[in-house]
C-alpha positions as CSV (number, residue, x, y, z in Angstrom):
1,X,26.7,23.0,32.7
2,X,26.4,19.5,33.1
3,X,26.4,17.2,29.8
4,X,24.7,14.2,30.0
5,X,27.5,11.0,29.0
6,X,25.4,8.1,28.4
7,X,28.6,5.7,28.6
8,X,28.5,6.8,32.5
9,X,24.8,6.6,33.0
10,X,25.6,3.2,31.4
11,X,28.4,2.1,34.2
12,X,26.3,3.6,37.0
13,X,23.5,1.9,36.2
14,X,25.0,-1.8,35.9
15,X,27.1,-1.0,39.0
16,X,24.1,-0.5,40.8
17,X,22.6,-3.3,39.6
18,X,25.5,-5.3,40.4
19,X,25.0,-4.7,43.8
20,X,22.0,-6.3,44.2
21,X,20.3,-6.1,47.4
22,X,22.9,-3.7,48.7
23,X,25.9,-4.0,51.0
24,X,24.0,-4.9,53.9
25,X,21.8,-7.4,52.5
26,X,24.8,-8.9,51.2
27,X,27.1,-9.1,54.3
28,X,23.7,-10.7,56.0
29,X,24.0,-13.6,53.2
30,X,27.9,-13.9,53.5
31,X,27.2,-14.1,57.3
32,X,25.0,-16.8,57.5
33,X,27.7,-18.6,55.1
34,X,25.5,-18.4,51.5
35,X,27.0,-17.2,48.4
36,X,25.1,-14.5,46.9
37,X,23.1,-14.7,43.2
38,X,26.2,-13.7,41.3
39,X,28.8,-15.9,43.3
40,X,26.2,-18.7,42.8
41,X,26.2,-18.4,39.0
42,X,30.4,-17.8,39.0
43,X,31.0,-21.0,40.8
44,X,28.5,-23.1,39.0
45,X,29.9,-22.0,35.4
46,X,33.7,-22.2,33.6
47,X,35.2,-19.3,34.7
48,X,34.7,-16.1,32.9
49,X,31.8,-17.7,31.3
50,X,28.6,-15.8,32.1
51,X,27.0,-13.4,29.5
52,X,24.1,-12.1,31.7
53,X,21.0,-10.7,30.2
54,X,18.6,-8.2,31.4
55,X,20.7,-6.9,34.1
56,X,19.0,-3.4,34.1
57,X,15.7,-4.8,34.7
58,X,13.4,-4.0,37.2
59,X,10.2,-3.9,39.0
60,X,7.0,-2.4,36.4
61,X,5.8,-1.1,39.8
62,X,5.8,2.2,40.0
63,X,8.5,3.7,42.7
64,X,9.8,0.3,43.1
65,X,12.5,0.9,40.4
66,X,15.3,1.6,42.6
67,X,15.1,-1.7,44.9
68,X,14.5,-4.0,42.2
69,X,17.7,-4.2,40.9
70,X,17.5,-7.1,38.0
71,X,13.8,-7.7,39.0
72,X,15.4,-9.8,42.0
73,X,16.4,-12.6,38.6
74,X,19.8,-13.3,37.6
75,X,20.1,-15.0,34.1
76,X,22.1,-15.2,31.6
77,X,24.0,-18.3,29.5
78,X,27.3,-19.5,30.5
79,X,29.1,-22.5,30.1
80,X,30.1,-26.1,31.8
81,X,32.8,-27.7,30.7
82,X,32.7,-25.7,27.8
83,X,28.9,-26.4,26.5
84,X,26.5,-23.1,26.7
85,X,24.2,-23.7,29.3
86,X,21.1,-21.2,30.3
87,X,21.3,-20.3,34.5
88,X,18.8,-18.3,36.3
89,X,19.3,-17.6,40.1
90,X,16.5,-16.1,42.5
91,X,18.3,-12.8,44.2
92,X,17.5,-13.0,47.8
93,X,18.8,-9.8,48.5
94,X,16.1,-8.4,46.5
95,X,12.4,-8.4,48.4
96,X,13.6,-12.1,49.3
97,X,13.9,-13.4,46.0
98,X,10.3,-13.1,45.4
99,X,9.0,-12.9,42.0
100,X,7.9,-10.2,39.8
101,X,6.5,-9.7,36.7
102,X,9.6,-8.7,34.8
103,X,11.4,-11.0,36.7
104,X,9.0,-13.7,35.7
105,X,9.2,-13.0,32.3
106,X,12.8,-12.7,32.2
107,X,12.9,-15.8,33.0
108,X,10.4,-17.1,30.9
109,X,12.1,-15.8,27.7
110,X,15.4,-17.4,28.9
111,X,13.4,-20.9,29.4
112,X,12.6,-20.5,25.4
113,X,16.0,-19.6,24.4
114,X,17.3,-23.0,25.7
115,X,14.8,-24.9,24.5
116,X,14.8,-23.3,20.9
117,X,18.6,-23.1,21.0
118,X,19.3,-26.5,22.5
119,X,20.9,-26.0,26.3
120,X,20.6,-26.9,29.6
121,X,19.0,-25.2,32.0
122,X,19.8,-24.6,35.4
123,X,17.8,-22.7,37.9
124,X,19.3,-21.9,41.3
125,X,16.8,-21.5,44.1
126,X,16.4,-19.3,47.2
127,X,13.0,-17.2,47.1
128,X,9.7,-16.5,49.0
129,X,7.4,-17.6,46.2
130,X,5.4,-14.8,44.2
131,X,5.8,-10.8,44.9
132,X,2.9,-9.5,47.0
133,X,0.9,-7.4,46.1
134,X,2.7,-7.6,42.6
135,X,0.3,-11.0,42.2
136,X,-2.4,-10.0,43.9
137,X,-5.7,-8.8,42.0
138,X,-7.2,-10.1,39.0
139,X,-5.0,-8.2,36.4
140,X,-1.5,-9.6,39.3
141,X,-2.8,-13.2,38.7
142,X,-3.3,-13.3,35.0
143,X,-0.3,-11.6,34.8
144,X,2.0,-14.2,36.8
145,X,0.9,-17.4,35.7
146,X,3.3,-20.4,34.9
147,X,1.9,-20.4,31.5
148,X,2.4,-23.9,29.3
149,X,5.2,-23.1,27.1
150,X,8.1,-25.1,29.6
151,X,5.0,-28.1,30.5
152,X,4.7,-28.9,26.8
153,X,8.3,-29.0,26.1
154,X,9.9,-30.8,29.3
155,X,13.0,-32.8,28.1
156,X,13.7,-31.5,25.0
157,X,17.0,-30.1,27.0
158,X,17.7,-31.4,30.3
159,X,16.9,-29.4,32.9
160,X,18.8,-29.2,36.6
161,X,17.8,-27.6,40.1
162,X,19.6,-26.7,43.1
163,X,17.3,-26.0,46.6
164,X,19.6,-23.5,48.1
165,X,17.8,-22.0,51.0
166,X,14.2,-21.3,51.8
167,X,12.3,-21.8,48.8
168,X,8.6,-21.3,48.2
169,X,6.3,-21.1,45.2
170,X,8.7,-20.5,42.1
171,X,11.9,-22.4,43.0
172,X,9.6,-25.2,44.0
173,X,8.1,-25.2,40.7
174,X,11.4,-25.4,38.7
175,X,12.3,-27.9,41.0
176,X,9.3,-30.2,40.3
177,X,9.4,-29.5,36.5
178,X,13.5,-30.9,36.5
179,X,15.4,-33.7,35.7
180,X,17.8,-33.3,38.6
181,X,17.2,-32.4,41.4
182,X,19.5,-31.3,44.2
183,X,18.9,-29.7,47.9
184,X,21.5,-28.4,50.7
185,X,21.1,-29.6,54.0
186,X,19.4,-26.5,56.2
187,X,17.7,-25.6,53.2
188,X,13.7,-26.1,52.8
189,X,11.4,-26.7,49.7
190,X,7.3,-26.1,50.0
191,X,4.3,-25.1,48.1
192,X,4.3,-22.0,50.8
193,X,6.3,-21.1,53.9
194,X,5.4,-21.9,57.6
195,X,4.2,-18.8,58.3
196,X,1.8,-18.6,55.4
197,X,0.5,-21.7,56.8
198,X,0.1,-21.0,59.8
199,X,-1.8,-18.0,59.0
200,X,-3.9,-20.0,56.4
201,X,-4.9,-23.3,58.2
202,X,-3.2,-22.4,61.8
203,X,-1.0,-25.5,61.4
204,X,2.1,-24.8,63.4
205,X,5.3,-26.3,61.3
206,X,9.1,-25.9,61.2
207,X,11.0,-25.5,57.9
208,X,12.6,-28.8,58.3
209,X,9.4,-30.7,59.1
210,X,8.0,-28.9,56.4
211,X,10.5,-29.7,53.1
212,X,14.0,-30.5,54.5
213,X,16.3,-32.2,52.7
214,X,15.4,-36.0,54.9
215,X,12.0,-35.5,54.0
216,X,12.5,-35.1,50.6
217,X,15.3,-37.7,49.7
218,X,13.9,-40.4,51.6
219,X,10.1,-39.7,51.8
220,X,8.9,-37.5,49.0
221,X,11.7,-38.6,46.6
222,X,11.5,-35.0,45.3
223,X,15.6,-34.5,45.3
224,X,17.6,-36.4,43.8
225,X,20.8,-35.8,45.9
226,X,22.0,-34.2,48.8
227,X,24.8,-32.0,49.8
228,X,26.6,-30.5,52.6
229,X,26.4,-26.7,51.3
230,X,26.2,-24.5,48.5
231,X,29.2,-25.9,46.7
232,X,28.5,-29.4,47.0
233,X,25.1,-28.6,45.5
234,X,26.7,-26.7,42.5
235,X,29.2,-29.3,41.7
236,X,26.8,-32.2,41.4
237,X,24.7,-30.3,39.0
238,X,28.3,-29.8,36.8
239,X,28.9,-33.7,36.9
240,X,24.8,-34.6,36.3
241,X,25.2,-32.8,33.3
242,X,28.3,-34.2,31.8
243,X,25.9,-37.2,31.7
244,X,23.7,-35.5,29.9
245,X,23.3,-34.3,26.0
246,X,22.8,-31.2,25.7
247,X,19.6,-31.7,23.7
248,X,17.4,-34.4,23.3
249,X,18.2,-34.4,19.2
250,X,21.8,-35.7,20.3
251,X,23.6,-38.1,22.0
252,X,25.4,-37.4,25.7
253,X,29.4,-37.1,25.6
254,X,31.6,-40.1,25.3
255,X,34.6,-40.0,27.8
256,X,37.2,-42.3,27.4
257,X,38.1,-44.2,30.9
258,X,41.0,-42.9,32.8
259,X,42.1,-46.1,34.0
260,X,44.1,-48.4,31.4
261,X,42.2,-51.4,29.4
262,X,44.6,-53.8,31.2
263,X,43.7,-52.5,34.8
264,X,39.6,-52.6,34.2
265,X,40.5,-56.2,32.6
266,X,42.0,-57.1,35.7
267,X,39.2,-56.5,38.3
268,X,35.9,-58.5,35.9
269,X,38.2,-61.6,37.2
270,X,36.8,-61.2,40.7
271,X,33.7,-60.0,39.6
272,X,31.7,-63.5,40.8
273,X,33.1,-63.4,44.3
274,X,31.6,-60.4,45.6
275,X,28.2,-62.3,44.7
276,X,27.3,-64.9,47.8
277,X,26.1,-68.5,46.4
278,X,23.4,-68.5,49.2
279,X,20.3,-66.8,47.4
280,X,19.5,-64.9,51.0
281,X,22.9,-63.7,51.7
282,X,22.9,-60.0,51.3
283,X,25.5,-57.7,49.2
284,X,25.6,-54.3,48.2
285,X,25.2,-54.9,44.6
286,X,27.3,-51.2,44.3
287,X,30.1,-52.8,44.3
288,X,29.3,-55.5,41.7
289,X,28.2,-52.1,39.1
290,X,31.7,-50.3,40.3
291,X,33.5,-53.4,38.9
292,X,31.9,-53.3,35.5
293,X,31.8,-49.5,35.0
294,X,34.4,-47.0,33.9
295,X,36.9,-45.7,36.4
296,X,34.8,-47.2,39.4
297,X,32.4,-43.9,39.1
298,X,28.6,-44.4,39.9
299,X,26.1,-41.4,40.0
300,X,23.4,-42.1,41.7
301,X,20.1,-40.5,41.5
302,X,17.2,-41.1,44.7
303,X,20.1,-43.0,46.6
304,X,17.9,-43.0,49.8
305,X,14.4,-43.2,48.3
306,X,13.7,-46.9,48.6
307,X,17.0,-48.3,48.9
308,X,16.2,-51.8,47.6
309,X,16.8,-50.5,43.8
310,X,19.9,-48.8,42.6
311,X,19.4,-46.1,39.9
312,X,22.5,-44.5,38.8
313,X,24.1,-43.2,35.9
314,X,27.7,-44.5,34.9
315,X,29.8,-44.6,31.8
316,X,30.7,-48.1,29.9
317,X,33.7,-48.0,27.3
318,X,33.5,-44.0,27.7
319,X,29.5,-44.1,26.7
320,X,27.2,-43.1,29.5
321,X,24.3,-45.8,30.6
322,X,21.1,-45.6,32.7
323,X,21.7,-48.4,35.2
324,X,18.7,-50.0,37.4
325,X,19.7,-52.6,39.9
326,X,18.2,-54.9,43.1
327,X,20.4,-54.1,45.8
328,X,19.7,-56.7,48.4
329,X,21.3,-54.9,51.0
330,X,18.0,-53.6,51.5
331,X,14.9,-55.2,51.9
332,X,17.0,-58.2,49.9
333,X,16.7,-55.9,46.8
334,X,12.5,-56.2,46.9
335,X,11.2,-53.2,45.4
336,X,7.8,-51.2,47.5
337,X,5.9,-48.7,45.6
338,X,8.2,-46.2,45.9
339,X,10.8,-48.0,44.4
340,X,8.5,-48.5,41.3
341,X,8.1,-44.8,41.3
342,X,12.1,-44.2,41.2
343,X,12.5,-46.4,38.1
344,X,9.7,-45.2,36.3
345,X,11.0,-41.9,36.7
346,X,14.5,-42.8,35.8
347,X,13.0,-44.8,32.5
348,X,11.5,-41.4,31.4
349,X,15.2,-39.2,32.0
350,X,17.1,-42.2,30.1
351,X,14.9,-42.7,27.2
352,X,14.6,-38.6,26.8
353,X,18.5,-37.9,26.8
354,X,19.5,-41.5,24.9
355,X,20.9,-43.2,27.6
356,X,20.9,-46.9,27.4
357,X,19.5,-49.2,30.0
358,X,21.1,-51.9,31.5
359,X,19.4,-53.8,34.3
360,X,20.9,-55.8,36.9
361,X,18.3,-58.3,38.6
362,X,19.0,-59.8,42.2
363,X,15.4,-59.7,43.2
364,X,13.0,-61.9,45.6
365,X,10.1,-60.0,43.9
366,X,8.3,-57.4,45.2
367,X,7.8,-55.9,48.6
368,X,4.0,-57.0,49.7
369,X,1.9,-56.1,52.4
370,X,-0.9,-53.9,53.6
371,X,1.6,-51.0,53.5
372,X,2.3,-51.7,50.0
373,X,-1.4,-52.0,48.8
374,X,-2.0,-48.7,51.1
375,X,0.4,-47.3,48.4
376,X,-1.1,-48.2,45.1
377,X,1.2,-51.0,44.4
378,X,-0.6,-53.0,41.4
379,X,-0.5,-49.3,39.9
380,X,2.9,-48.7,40.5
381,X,4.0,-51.5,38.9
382,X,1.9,-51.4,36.1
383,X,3.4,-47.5,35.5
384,X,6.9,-49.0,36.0
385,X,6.5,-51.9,33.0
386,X,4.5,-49.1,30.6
387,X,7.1,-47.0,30.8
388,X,10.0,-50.0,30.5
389,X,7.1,-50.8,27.1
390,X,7.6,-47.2,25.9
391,X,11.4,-46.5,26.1
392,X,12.7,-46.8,22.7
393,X,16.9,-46.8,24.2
394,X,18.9,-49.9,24.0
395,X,17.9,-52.1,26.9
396,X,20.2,-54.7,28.2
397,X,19.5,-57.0,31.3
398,X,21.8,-59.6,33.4
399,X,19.8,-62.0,36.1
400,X,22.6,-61.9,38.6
401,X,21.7,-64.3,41.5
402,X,18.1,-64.4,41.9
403,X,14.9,-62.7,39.9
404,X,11.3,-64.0,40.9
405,X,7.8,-63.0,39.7
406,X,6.5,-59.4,38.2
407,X,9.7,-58.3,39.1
408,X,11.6,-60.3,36.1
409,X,9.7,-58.8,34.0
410,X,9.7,-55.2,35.5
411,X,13.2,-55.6,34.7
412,X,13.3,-56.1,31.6
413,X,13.4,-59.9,31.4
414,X,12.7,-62.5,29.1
415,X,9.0,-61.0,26.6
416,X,9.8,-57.3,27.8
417,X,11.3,-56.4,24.2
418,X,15.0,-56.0,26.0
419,X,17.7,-56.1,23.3
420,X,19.5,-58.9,24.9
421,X,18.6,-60.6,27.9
422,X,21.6,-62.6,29.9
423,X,22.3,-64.7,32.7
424,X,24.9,-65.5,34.7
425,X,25.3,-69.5,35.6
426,X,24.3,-69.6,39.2
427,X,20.9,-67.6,38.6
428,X,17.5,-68.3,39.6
429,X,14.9,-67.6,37.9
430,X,11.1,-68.5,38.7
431,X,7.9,-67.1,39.7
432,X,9.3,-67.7,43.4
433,X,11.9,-69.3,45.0
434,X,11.7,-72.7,45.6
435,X,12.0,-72.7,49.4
436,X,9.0,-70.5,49.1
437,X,7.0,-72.9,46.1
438,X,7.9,-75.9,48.0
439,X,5.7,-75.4,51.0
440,X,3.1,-73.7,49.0
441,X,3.1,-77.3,46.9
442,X,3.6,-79.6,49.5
443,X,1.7,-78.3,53.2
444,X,2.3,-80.7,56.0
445,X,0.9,-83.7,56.0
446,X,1.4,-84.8,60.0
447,X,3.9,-87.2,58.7
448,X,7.0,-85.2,59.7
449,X,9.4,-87.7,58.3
450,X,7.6,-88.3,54.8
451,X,7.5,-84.2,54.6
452,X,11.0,-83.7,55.0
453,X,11.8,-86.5,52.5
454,X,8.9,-85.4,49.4
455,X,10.3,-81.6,50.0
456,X,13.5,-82.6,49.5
457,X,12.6,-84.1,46.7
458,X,10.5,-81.3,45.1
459,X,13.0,-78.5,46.5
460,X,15.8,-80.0,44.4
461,X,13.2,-80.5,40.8
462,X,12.1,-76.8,41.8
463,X,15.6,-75.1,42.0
464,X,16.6,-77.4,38.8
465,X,14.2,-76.2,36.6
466,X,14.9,-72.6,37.8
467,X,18.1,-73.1,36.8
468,X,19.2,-70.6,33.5
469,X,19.7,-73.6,31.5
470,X,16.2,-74.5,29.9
471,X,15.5,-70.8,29.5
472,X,18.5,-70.4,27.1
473,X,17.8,-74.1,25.4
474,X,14.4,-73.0,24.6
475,X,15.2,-69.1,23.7
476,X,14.2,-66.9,26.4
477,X,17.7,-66.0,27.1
478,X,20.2,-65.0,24.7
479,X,23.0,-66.5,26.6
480,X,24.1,-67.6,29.8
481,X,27.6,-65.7,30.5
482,X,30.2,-66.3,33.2
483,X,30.8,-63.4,35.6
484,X,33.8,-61.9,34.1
485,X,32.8,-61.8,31.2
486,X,29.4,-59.3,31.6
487,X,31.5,-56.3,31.2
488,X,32.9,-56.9,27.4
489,X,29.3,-58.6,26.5
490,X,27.5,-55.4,27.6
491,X,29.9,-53.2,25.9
492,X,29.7,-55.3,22.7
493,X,25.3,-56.0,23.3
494,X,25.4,-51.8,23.5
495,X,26.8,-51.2,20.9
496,X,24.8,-53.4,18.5
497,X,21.4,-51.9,20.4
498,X,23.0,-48.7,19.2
499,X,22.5,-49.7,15.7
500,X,23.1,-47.6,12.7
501,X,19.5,-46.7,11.2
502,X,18.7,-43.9,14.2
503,X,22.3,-44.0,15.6
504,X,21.4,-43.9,19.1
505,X,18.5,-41.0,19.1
506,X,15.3,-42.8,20.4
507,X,12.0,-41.7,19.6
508,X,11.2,-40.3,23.0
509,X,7.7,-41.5,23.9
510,X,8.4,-40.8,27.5
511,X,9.3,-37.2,27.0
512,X,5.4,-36.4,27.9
513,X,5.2,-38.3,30.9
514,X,4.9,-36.6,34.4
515,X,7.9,-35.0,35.8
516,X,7.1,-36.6,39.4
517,X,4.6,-39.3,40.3
């Protein structure tokens, strides 16, 4: 007689699960150079880390028990770099990662653990959308929806995504609803696959034309970075989140700089030479923010969405900082709607996670033309200054070289309730520059020699009164500071932003905006 041993059915059972899709599924994803669910999750986290959580789910249809291992959902809470984080990863092997109710709700419960509890959350992505016919019917749709729990509560804990392979419907979703964003090349992210279109609307389409990663980091701006593969992906979403808090109640990790005091000291002494004196001359302002920052180490976010403005994230005296910046490199650093779009959006991460904002202005103004207006541009730039109005973080702002029109005040210039507002010696500041204002002033008269001589004249009054100086004599700037010394005055301006009363927790008015725009 056999006797039932419910410590075997137990090992049976979770070895079966643990095998997922089953060995042939498996040997398809290692072939075609993926890691699986569970490799996924063992890279991402410290090692030994993961405490995995309804591993002996499955499917609530009935005869489908047996090929649902885990309801095609991995999740469970791990750590990164030692903090508990929350990680759910679609199983492809498992009805192509498609989602189930059990599944779903899996997931869903593990969504308000973090956000109850205080952790990240990281969702890795490969899956075909919703499970047909799972969803299908009146009683499949009602039971499947998103739901509002996550919508009313994004950035309370930050929240990080990784585009891993084809992903439709679900891993699109989390993707939209995060902070960080991240996509490997060859993968795809859509509302719904090609062939779903194609049968839909007849519209022929390729996965890359559809939601590759060029579409999305340069046109979309729906990733935030790019990587190679799989392992790229996952270690970009490890160093986003040592940016991060862990919650928005606290504030992100300090990390001392590796590099010595005297060797950071060193390099602010050439900090005004990388900066041309000729206000058309372009730079890549990158290396100007590497000079200032901790150990050289920028991390960008939207590095090829609208190229004029840097956004990045970077550590100053071991604190982390929001930093937006005119890179005139491109487009000399004038910002189009979409650059608009990438601040505001960066505004609403630092001011939900208490990161300070510094702003670095080398700006001509803003990008106009038809193509601009096509694009909503007054809106755009109205979004961008309410959502400078409503972040409560320490702001910070340096007028590098040049800053001219809406744009001073976009970034956080003189009236835009900045904590300090600086200049350095040689900048330019003015509604436009004066090459520009002088032939507005003074059109041609026929008198070729006269005109030369009166612009002459009104070039040099234009660029003197531009000059920093009367803005500082009559207030609007706080000082005018010599190149090397921005570093120690932003470190020292930071800290007295941080204050004591609140000590560094803002009040988060921009936790309720939008996730994208």
């Amino acid at each position: 007689m056999n006797v039932h041993n419910p410590a075997e059915d137990l090992a049976l059972r979770k070895a079966q699960a643990a095998q997922m899709g089953g060995p042939d599924k498996l040997a398809r994803i290692r072939a075609r150079g993926a890691l699986n669910a569970r490799e996924r999750i063992a890279a991402l986290l410290d090692a030994d880390s993961f405490f995995e959580l309804g591993m002996l789910n499955h499917s609530d249809v009935p005869g489908m028990e047996g090929k649902t291992p885990a309801d095609g959902k991995v999740c469970g809470v791990g750590r990164i770099d030692g903090r508990p984080v929350v990680v759910k990863a679609d199983d492809v092997s498992v009805l192509a990662g498609t989602g189930g109710r059990v599944g779903s709700r899996k997931s869903r419960q593990l969504v308000k653990l973090a956000l109850d509890k205080g952790y990240p959350i990281v969702n890795l992505g490969e899956a075909g959308g919703a499970r047909l016919p799972d969803i299908q019917g009146s009683d499949g749709l009602s039971s499947m929806t998103v739901g509002t729990s996550l919508a009313r509560r994004v950035r309370q804990v930050p929240m990080a995504a990784a585009i891993l392979g084809e992903c439709f419907g679900s891993p699109s979703w989390h993707a939209a609803f995060a902070d960080f964003v991240v996509q490997a090349k060859g993968s795809c992210m859509a509302v719904s696959g090609p062939r779903v279109l194609e049968i839909a609307t007849g519209e022929k389409v390729s996965n890359e034309e559809l939601g590759g990663w060029q579409l999305h980091a340069r046109t979309t701006g729906l990733v935030d970075r790019v990587a190679e593969d799989e392992a790229g992906c996952l270690q970009l979403i490890r160093d986003f989140l040592a940016y991060l808090p862990s919650h928005a109640g606290a504030l992100p990790p300090a990390r001392a700089p590796r590099e010595t005091a005297e060797a950071i000291a060193a390099r602010q002494a050439g900090l005004g030479k990388l900066v041309p004196d000729a206000p058309r001359r372009a730079y890549d302002m990158r290396e100007v923010l590497r000079v200032l920052v901790d150990d050289r180490e920028l991390f960008e976010l939207k590095p090829e969405f609208d190229r004029s403005v840097i956004t990045c994230l970077a550590r100053l005296d071991g604190q982390t900082v929001g930093i937006i910046a005119s890179n005139p490199l491109y487009s000399a650093g004038a910002m189009g709607p979409d650059g608009c779009d990438k601040c505001t959006s960066f505004i609403c991460l630092c001011d939900s996670f208490n990161i300070p904002l510094l702003f670095l202005h080398d700006t001509p103004g803003f990008f106009v033309g038809k193509a601009a207006e096509h694009k909503r541009m007054p809106g755009k730039i109205i979004n961008f200054v309410e959502a400078l109005a409503l972040a409560t973080v320490p702001k910070v702002a340096v007028v590098i070289r040049k800053s001219y029109g809406m744009a001073y005040s976009n970034l956080a210039g003189s009236g835009m309730d900045a904590d300090f507002v600086f200049a350095w010696p040689g900048a330019d500041i003015s509604f436009m520059s004066p090459e520009v204002a002088v032939n507005v002033l003074r059109p041609s008269s026929g008198d070729a020699a006269h005109d030369r001589e009166e612009k002459a004249r009104l070039y040099e009054e234009l660029r003197s009164a531009s000059a920093p100086w009367r803005a500082a004599g009559l207030g609007h700037l706080d000082d005018v500071i010599a190149p090397e010394a921005t570093r120690a005055t932003l470190v020292r301006t930071l800290e007295l932003a941080r204050g004591e009363r609140a000590g560094g927790i803002g009040k988060h008015h921009l936790a309720t905006w939008p996730t994208n725009f």
